[in-house]
Structures are given as C-alpha cells and as structure tokens.
C-alpha positions as CSV (number, residue, x, y, z in Angstrom):
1,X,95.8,-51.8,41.7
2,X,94.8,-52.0,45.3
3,X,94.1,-49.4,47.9
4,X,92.9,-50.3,51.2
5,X,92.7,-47.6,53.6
6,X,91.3,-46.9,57.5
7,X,89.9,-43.9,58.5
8,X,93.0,-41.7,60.3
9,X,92.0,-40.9,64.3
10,X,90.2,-37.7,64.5
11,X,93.8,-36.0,65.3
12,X,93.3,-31.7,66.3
13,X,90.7,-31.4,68.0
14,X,92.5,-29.6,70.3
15,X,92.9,-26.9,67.0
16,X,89.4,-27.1,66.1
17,X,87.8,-26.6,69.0
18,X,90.3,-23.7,69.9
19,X,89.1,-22.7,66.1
20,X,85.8,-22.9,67.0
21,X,86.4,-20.5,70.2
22,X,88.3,-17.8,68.5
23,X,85.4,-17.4,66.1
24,X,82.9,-17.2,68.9
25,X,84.7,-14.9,70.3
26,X,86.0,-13.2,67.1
27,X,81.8,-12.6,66.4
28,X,80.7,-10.6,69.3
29,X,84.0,-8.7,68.6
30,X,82.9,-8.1,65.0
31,X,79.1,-7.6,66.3
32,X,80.4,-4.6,68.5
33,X,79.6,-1.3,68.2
34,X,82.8,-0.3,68.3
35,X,84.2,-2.6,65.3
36,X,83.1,-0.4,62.4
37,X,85.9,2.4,63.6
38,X,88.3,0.5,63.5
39,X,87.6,-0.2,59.6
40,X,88.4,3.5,59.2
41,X,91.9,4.1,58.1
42,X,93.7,5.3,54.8
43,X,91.8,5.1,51.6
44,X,93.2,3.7,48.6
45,X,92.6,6.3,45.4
46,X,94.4,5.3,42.8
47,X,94.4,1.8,40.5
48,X,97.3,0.1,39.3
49,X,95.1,-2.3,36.9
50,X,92.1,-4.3,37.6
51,X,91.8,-8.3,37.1
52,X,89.6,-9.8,34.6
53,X,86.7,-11.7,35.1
54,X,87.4,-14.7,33.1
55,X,84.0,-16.4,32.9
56,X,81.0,-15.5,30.8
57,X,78.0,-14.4,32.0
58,X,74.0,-15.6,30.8
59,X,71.9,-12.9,29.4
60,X,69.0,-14.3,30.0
61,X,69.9,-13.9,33.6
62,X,70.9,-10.4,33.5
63,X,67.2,-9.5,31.6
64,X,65.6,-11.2,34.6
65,X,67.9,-8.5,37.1
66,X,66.7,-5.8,34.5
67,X,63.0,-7.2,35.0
68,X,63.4,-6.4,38.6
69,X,64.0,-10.4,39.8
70,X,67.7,-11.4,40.5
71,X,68.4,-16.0,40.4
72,X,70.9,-17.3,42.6
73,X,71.2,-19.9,44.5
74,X,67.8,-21.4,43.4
75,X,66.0,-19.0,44.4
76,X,64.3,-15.6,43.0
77,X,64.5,-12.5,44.7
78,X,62.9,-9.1,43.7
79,X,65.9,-6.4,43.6
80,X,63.7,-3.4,44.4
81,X,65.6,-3.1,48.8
82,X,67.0,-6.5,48.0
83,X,70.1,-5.0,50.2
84,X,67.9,-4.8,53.1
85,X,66.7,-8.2,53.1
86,X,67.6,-10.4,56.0
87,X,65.2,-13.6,56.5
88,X,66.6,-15.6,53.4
89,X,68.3,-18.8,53.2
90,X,72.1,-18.9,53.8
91,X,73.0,-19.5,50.0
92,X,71.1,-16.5,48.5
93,X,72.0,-13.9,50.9
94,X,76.0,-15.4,50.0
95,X,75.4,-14.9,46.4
96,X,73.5,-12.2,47.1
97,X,76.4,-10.4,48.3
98,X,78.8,-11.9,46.2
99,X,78.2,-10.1,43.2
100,X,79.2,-12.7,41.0
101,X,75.7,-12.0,39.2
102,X,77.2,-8.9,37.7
103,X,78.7,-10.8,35.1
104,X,74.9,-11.9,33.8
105,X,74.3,-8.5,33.6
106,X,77.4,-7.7,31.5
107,X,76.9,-10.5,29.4
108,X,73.4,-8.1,28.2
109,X,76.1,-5.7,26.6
110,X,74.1,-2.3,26.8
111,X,74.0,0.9,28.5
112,X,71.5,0.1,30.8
113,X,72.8,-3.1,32.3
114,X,75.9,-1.1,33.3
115,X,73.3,1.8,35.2
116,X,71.5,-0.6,36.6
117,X,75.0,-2.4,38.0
118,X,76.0,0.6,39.2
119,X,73.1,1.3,40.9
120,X,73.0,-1.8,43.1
121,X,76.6,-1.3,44.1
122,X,75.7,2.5,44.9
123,X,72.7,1.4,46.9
124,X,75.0,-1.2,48.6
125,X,77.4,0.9,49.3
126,X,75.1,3.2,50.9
127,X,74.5,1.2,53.7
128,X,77.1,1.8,56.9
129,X,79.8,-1.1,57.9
130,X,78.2,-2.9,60.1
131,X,79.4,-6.2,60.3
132,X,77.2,-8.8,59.3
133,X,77.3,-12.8,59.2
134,X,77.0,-13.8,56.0
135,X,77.6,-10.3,53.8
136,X,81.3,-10.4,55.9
137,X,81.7,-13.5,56.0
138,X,84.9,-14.4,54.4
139,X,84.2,-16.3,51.0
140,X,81.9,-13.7,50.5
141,X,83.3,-10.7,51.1
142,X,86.3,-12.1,49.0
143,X,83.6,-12.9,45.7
144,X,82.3,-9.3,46.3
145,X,85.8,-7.4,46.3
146,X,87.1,-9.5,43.6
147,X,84.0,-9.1,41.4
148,X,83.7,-5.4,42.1
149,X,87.3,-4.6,40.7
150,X,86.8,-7.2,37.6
151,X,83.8,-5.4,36.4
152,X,84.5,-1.9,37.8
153,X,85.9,-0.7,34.3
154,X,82.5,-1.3,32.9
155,X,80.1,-0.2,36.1
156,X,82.6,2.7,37.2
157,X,84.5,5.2,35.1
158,X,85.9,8.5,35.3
159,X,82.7,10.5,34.6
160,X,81.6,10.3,38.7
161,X,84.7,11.0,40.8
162,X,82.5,11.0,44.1
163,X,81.0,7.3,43.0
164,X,85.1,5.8,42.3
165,X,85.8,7.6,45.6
166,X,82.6,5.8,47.4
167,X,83.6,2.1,45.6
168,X,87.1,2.6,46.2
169,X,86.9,3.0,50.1
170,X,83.9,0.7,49.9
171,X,86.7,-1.6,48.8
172,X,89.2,-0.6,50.9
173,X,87.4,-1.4,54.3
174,X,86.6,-4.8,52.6
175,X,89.6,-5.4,52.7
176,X,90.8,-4.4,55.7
177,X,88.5,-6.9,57.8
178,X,89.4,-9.7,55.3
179,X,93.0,-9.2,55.8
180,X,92.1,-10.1,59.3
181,X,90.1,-13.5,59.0
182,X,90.7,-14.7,55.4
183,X,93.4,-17.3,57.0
184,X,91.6,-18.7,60.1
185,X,87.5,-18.3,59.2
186,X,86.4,-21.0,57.4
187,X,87.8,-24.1,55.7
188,X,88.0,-25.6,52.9
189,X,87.3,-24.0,49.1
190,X,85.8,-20.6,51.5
191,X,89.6,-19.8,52.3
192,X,90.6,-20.4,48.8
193,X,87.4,-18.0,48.3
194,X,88.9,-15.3,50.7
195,X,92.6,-15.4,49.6
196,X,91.6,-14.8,45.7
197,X,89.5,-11.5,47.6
198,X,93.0,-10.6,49.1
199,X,94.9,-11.1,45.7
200,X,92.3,-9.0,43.8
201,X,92.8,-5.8,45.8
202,X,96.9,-6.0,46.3
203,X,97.1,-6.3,42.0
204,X,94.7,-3.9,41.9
205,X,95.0,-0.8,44.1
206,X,98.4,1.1,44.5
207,X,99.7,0.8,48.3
208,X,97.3,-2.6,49.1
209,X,100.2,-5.3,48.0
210,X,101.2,-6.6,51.1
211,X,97.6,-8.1,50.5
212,X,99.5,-10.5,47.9
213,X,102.0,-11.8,50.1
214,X,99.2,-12.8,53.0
215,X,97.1,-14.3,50.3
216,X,99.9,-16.5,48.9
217,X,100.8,-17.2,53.0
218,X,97.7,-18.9,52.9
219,X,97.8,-20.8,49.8
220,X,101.2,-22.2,50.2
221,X,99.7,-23.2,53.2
222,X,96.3,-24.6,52.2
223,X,96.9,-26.1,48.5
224,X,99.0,-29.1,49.8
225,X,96.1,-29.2,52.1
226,X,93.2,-29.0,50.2
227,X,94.2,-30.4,47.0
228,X,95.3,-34.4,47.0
229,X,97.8,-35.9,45.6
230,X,95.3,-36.8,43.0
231,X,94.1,-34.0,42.1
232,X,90.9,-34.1,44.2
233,X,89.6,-31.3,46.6
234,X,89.2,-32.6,49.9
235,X,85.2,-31.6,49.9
236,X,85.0,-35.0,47.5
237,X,82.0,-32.9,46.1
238,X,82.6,-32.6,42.2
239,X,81.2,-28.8,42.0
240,X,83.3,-27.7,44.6
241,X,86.0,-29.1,42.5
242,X,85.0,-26.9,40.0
243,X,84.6,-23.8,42.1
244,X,88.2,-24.0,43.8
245,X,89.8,-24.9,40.4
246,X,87.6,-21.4,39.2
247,X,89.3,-19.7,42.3
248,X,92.9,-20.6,41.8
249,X,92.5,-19.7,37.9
250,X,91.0,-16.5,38.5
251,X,93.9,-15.9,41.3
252,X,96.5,-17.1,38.8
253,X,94.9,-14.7,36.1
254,X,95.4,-11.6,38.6
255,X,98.8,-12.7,39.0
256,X,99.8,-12.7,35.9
257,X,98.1,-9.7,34.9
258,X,100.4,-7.6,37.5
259,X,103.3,-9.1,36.2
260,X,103.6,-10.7,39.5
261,X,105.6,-14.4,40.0
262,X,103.4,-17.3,40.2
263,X,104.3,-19.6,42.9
264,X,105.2,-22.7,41.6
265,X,102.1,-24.7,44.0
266,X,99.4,-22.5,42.8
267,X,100.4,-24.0,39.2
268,X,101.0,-27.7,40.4
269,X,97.9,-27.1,41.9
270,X,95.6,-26.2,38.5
271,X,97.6,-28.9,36.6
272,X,96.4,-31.3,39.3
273,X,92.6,-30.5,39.7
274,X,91.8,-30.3,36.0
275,X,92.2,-33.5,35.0
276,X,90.1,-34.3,38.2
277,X,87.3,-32.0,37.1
278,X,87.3,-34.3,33.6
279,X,87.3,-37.2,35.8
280,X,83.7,-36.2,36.9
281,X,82.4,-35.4,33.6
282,X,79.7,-37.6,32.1
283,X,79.0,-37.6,28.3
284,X,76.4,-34.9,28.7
285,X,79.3,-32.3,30.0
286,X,77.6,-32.0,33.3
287,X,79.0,-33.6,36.6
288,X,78.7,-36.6,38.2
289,X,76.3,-35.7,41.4
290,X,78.1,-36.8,44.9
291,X,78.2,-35.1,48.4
292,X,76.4,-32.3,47.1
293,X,77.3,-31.5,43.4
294,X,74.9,-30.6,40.6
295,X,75.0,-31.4,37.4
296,X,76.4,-28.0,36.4
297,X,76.7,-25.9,32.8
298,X,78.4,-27.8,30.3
299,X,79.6,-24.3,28.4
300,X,80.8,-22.7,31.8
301,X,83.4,-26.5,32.4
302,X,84.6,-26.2,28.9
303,X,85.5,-22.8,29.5
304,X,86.9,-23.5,32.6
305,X,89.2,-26.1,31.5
306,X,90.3,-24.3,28.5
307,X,91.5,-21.4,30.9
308,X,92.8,-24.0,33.5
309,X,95.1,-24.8,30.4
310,X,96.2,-28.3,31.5
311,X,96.2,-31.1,29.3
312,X,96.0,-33.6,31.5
313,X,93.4,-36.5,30.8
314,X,91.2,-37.9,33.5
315,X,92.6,-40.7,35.4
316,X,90.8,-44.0,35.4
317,X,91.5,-44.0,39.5
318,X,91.4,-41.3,42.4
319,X,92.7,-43.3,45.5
320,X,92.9,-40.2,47.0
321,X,90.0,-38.5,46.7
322,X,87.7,-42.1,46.9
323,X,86.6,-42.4,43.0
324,X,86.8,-44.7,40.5
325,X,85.8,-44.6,36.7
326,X,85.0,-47.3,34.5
327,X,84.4,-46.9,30.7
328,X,84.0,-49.2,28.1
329,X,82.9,-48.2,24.5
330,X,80.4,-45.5,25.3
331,X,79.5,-46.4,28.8
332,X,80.8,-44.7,31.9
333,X,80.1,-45.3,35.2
334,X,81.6,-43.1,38.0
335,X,81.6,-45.0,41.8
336,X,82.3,-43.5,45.4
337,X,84.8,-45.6,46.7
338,X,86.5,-43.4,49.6
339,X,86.2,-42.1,53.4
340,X,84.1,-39.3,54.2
341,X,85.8,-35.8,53.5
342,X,87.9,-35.0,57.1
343,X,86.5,-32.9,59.4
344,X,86.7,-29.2,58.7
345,X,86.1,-30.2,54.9
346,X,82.6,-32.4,55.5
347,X,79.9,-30.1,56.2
348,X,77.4,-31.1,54.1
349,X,78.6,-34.5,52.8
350,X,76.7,-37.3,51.5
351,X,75.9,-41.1,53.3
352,X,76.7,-42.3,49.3
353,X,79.5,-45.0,49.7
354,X,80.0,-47.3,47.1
355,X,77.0,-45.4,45.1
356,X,77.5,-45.3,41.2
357,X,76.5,-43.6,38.6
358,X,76.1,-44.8,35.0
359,X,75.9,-43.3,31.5
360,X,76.0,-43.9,28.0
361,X,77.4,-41.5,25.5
362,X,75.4,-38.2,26.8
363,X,72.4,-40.0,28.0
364,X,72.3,-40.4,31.9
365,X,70.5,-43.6,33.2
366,X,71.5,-44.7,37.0
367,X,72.0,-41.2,39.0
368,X,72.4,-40.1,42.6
369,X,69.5,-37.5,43.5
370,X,72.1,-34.7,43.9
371,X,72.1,-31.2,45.9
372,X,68.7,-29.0,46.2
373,X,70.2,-25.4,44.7
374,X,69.3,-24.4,49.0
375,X,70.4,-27.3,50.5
376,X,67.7,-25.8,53.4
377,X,65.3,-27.4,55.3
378,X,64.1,-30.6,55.0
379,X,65.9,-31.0,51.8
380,X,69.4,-31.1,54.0
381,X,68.6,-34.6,55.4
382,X,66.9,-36.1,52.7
383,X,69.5,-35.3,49.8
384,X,72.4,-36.3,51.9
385,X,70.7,-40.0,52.9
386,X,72.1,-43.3,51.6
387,X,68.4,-43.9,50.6
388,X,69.1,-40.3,48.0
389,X,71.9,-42.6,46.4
390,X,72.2,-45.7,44.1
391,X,73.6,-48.0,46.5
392,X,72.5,-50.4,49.5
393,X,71.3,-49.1,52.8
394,X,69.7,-51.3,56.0
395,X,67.0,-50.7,57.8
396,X,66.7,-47.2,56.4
397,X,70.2,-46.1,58.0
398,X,72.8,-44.7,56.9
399,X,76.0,-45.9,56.1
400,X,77.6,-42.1,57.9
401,X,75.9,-40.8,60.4
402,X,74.7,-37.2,58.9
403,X,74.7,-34.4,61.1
404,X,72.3,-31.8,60.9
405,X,74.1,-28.1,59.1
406,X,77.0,-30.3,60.2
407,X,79.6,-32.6,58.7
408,X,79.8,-36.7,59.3
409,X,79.6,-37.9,62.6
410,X,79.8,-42.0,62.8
411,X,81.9,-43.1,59.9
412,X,83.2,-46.1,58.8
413,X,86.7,-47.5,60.1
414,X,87.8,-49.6,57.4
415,X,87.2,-49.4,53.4
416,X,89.0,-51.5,50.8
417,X,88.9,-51.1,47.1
418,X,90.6,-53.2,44.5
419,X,90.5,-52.6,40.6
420,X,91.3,-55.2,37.9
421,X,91.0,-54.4,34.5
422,X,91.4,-57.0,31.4
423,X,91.1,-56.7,27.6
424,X,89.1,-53.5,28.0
425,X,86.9,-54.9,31.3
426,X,87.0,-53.3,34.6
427,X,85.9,-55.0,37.8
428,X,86.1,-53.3,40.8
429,X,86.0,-55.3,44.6
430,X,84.8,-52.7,47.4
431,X,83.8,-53.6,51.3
432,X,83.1,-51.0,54.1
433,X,82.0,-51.8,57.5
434,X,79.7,-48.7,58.3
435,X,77.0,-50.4,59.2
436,X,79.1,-52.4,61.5
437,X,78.6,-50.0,64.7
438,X,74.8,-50.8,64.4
439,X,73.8,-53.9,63.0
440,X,77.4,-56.0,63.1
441,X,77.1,-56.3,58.9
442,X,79.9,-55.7,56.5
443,X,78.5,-54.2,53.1
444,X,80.9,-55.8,50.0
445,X,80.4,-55.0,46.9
446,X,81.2,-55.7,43.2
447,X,80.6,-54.2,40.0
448,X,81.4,-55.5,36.5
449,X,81.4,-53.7,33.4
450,X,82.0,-55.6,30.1
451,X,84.6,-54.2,27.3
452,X,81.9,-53.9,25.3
453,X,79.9,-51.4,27.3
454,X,76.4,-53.1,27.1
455,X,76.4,-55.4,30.2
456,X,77.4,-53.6,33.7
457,X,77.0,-56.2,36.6
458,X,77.1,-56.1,40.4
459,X,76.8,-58.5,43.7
460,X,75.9,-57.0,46.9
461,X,76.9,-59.1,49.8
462,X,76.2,-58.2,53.4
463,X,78.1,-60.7,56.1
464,X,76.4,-60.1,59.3
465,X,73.3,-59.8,61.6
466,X,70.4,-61.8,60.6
467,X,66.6,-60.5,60.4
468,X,67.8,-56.6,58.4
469,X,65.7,-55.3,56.1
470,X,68.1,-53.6,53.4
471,X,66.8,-52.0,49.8
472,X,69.5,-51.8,46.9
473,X,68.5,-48.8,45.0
474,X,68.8,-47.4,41.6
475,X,67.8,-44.0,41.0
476,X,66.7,-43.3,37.5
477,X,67.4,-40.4,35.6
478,X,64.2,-38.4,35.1
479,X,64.5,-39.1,30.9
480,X,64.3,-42.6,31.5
481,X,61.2,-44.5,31.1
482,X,60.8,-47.4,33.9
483,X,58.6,-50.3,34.3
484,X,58.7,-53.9,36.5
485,X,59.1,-56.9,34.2
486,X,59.0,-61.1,34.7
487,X,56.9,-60.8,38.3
488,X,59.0,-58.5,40.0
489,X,62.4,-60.0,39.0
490,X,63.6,-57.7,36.9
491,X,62.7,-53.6,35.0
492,X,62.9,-52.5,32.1
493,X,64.8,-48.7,30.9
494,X,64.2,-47.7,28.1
495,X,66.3,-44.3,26.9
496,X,65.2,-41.4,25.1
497,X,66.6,-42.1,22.1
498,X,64.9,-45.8,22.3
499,X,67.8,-47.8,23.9
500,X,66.1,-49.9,26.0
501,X,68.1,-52.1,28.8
502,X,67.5,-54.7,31.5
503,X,68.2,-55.0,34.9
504,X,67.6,-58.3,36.7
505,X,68.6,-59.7,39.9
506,X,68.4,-62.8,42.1
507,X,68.0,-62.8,46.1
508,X,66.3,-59.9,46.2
509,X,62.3,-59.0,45.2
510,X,62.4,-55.7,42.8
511,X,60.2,-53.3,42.9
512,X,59.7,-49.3,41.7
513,X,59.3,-46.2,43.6
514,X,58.9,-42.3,43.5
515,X,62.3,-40.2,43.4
516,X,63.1,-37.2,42.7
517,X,66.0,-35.6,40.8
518,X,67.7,-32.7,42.2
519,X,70.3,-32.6,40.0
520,X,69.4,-30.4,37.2
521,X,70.0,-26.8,36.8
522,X,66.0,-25.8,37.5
523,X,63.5,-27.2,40.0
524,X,63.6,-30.9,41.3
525,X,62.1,-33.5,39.0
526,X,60.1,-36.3,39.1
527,X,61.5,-39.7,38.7
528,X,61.7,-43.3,39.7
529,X,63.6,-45.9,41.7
530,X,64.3,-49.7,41.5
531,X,64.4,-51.2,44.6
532,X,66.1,-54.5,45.2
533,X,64.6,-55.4,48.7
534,X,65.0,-58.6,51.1
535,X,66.3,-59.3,54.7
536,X,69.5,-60.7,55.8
537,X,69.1,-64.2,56.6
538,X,71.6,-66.5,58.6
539,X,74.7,-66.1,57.2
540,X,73.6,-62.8,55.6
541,X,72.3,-61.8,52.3
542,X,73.5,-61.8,48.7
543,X,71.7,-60.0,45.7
544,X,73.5,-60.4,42.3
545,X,72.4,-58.0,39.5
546,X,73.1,-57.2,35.8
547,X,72.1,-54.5,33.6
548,X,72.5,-55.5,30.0
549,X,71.4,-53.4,27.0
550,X,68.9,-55.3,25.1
551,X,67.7,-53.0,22.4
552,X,70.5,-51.1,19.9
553,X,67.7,-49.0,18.4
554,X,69.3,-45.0,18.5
C-alpha cells in the first residue's frame, strides 16, 4: 500500500479570520455589564432523568480533595476559595471548573465526600454570572453542566429544596450562554466538549429539549469533520482521541437513557474511533505519546473501550490520520507518518514527523518525550521540538515551524509513505521535505522490522545542502538502562526485566545525552538520549542503523 499525499492550500481563511472577529467581538459583548441580564429568563424546576457518568473515579484523588488539596491538570491546588482563584495556568482553572473531579470524590463512597461535593458546588454557585474566559468558555461550561446533572442524584436530593432550586437555575443560565456559542467557539474535540453540555441539559430537564436538536445540529455537522475516514481525530494527538471518543460515548449514553434516537453518524462515529484508540495502545495499556498525548490510565482505556462497545481491531495503517504500526512477535512500533493537523485543529501540535516509538510486550524502550500535564511556559516549546522526538532534526530546527500558544506555521508540502509487508516483516519507505524551505534537504527515511521482532532497522538519508549539522535521536524510556559501547559506534539498552539490546550505526558518531520524560502520569523524569550526530557532506548524508536484541534473558 502506498499513500503519498501534499499538504491541501490553506483554503478559509476568509472563515477563520471572520471566526476569529466574531469572537473578539463576541468577548467584550460577553465582558459587558450588561450581559449577565440577559442570562435571566425562565427557570427550569423539574427533572425528567439525569445522565450517568460512565467512568470511575480514583479515591485516592477524592481523599486528597477531602484533605483540603484538589489534582488536575498537573497541578495541586488548596480548595479552601479555590473558586476565587484567578492567576493559574489555563489547564487547571479548565478542570477546575469542569467538575469532572467530582467523580474522585464519588469514587470515596461516604457521606462526607457527598457534603463536601455539595459544598463546592454551593460555594460556586454563590458567585454572580459574570462571564469569565475560561470558567465560560465553552468545553468547559459543557464538562461542568454535564457533570453537575450526572452526579446531582448523589450531591443534591430532595432534603434542600432552596439548594435544587439554586443548582437548577445555576444550570439553567449555563445553558443558556452555551446554546449561544457551543457551535462557533472553539474547534476541534472543545465543540464535541460543548455539544455533549447541550445534550446533558435537553435529556435532563423538562422544557430544555430543543437543546438536543442544536447539539445534534452540530455533530452531524462536525463528526464528518473531525473524525477521518480512518477513524482518527483530526488533533492526530492519541489522548484527544480518547477524550472525543469519551465525549461521544457519554453523549450516546444520554441518548439512549431518554429514549431518544441515536443518529446514525454519532454511532459510525464511535465504531470508527475505537479501533483507532487500540491503534495507539502499547503493550503497557498506555498511549503512544505524539502531538501532545500522555501515556494515560490503562484501567480508565479499558473501560472506555468496553463502553465504546465496538469490536473493531486496530488497523495496521491510518493513511488518514498519518500513522503506521508495525508488530512482529511482541514488538510494536508506532511511527508519525502524516501532515500536521489543519489549521483550526493544530494548536499545540508537535514538530515529530517520521518519529517512532518502539516496545516490547509492556516494556517501553524508544519513546517521544510527550506533553508536560501544563503544557505552560517554557515547557510549550520544548515538548513540541523535533529535538523532544525520536527522529532527525538539522541544525537544531524543526521539521514545522511551531508557533508559540499557536498551531503549525511552516509545514511541509509533500510527504510520501509506502508500506510493504512480507512473511510477517514490515518495511515502511517515508520522505518529507520540511526542511526544504530552509536548508534545500529532503529527509527520507526507512525502517525495518524483522518477523521475528528482535531486529528493528532504519536508514536516514538527507539529499541536499552540504556543511548541516543534523542529530538522529532516540529517546529512552526512563526504565531503560543506557550506556555507549565499541568507541562511540554503537549503545547498549538493557530492559528492566534484563533484555538487553543493541543499537549500532554507520555515518554517524553516537553519543548519549540528558532527556527527560514527560510522559508519565506524575512529574517529568529523568532519562537519556542516543544521538546519532554528523554533517551533511556533498551529496548529503546517510546514517544506517539497527537495533537488535542481543540478550533473551526475562
């Protein structure tokens, strides 16, 4: 099979920039005084049903919230006026106000996890509407409503009419300023985010389902947009994946639960993306880390699939989405193959073309850095680098321009990939010309992995400009014990379960380096980097590489 593709002209920008005007101007509306009246209007009182909160929630989170320190997004935040909080990063303020820690605090099971619930959403309630950025935004708001009415049978009850009365309008002017910008604020998995918000309240409350029909407007009208033919969301980030397939299940869940019909995309739609989220699965259960994904819990993808309830088994091939998998025995290696995400969907993508990663059985060995849990500050640049992935970069560049808090500017024009598999083999023949624009070089690459899964081979070939320094790099995984062997010509990685393997290469000098893994589910870790380093000579440059398993020990 072989896709060759080029990278489609930037086509509406027209539409985004008249996007990117109506929310300018949509925010000093919003940030009027004058706004929060018109959020007054009827007030829902009565409840039809309520949807159900699919996912399970970790204890030992929700005893941390009953100790007085609430952990999202990375960070820690003491909940004693957490509501009043302003000067945090974007991330935790958004899962701040997305409530979607309530189910860790349900997960305790006791009496006072349910007082102390209802005290934060009393205390959040008690501040007036007053539109904010990130607490309105959207995604958010749609998370908060949503979680609110899945967890308001256990919060709520009858025994405090004046609380239901508070929640309920609470609720109810949610609603009414996400019925207003759930279709047009954001892109991509934020207005699957907003719509499930929308769906929530119109299955829920009795006069609210007109709410239905908007959200399912917008999903007829993003899922042929957001979700490819493959099965990949257009984000090409694996947890996002995750998160929109959470999204339409949870949608598809409320649905059902109202007895309502459900639309014949929404459930194309699952039974392509779960097979996709497989796809990205190493041995471990965790995710493969590209343009911002984290490894992610095993338990919560397991349950996730088993409620996406499509059987579908992961494709060897996403020409869509820009991935390829190659497995043989017990090894698995997972490649970037494809474009950028388009624009709208790549804020916050990664410079990782033609980076892999590679595992065997549920033992990670060649990674990608991944996503810091903030994504803030210097960490933004750094993590999204060609330099944060295992593949080749020149000069220190990278092979997309990476914006700032922004998406991809300079991007390659042409990308080809061609698989060829025999007798259980898998070779894959890639070439890009990113770093084209600025140094005149087309980067090709090959890898090879062997039926038998021990021996995993590459050549990295650069046509081009002479006198370019470039470094092939292979992040390690932080279990994975590294050392230079044979004067600098090859290293050594030895597992921990004593597997040891040997990477060696010609036309290039190798080297190690400090790296850091970002992948985990706590803090970065330490680990190291072989560098295959040289300079482009002439007629270019050509490094050939193997890494072979040498001890079966384990």
């Amino acid at each position: 099979m072989a896709t060759v593709g080029t990278v489609p002209g930037p086509g509406g920008g027209a539409s985004r920039w008249a996007r990117r005007l109506g929310r300018s101007v949509a925010t000093t509306l919003f940030d009027s005084p004058t706004y929060r009246w018109t959020l007054v209007g009827s007030k829902s009182r009565s409840v039809a049903r309520l949807p159900v909160d699919p996912w399970p929630g970790d204890p030992i989170l929700g005893g941390y919230i009953l100790q007085g320190e609430l952990r999202v997004a990375g960070d820690r935040v003491r909940t004693e006026g957490m509501w009043r909080m302003a000067v945090l990063p974007t991330s935790t303020l958004a899962a701040m106000h997305g409530f979607r820690w309530m189910r860790d605090l349900r997960a305790l099971g006791t009496p006072a996890a349910a007082a102390k619930a209802r005290q934060f959403v009393d205390e959040w309630l008690a501040i007036p509407p007053l539109w904010q950025p990130i607490p309105w935004r959207s995604d958010v708001l749609g998370e908060r409503l949503f979680a609110l009415l899945a967890h308001a049978d256990w919060f709520a009850g009858s025994s405090d009419p004046a609380f239901d009365r508070r929640l309920l309008d609470g609720i109810a002017t949610g609603c009414r300023h996400l019925g207003r910008v759930a279709g047009w604020e954001l892109d991509g998995e934020g207005c699957i985010a907003a719509a499930k918000g929308l769906v929530a309240v119109g299955t829920s409350l009795v006069g609210a389902e007109g709410q239905v029909r908007r959200a399912l407007n917008i999903l007829q009208r993003e899922l042929p947009r957001q979700i490819a033919a493959d099965g990949g969301h257009l984000s090409r980030n694996p947890a996002a994946q995750g998160r929109v397939l959470a999204h339409l299940v949870e949608i598809r869940g409320a649905l059902a639960g109202a007895r309502h019909p459900i639309p014949d995309s929404l459930t194309q739609a699952i039974d392509r993306a779960a097979p996709l989220m497989r796809f990205f699965r190493h041995g471990d259960g965790g995710l493969a880390l590209f343009n911002g994904s984290r490894e992610g819990d095993p338990k919560w993808i397991d349950t996730l699939l088993t409620h996406a309830d499509a059987k579908g088994r992961p494709p060897v091939s996403a020409p869509h989405t820009g991935f390829q998998r190659m497995v043989a025995d017990r090894s698995l290696a997972i490649v970037d193959t494809g474009h950028p995400p388009p624009r709208g969907f790549d804020r916050g993508c990664h410079a990782g073309l033609f980076s892999f990663e590679f595992s065997i059985g549920k033992e990670r060995m060649i990674v990608n850095c991944g996503a810091h849990p903030t994504g803030a500050g210097d960490w933004e640049l750094a993590q999204r680098a060609t330099a944060a992935h295992s593949t080749l970069s020149i000069d220190d560049r990278n092979s997309v321009e990476v914006i700032p808090g922004r998406g991809a500017g300079r991007r390659p024009r042409t990308i080809t990939c061609e698989r060829r598999e025999a007798d259980g083999a898998t070779l894959l023949e890639l070439s890009h010309d990113g770093y084209a624009p600025s140094f005149g070089i087309v980067h090709h690459r090959t890898l090879y992995l062997a039926a038998t899964g021990d021996d995993l081979r590459g050549e990295d070939r650069m046509e081009g400009e002479a006198g370019r320094r470039f470094v092939i790099r292979f992040h390690a995984h932080p279990s994975m014990q590294v050392s230079v062997t044979q004067g600098g010509t090859a290293a050594f990685l030895r597992s921990q379960s004593g597997v040891g393997w040997r990477l060696r290469a010609s036309g290039a000098v190798v080297s190690l380096a400090d790296s850091v893994y970002l992948g985990g589910r706590g803090d970065p870790r330490r680990s190291q980097q072989i560098l295959l380093s040289g300079e482009t000579g002439p007629g270019g440059a050509k490094v050939k590489w193997a890494l072979q398993r040498e001890d079966r020990r384990g």
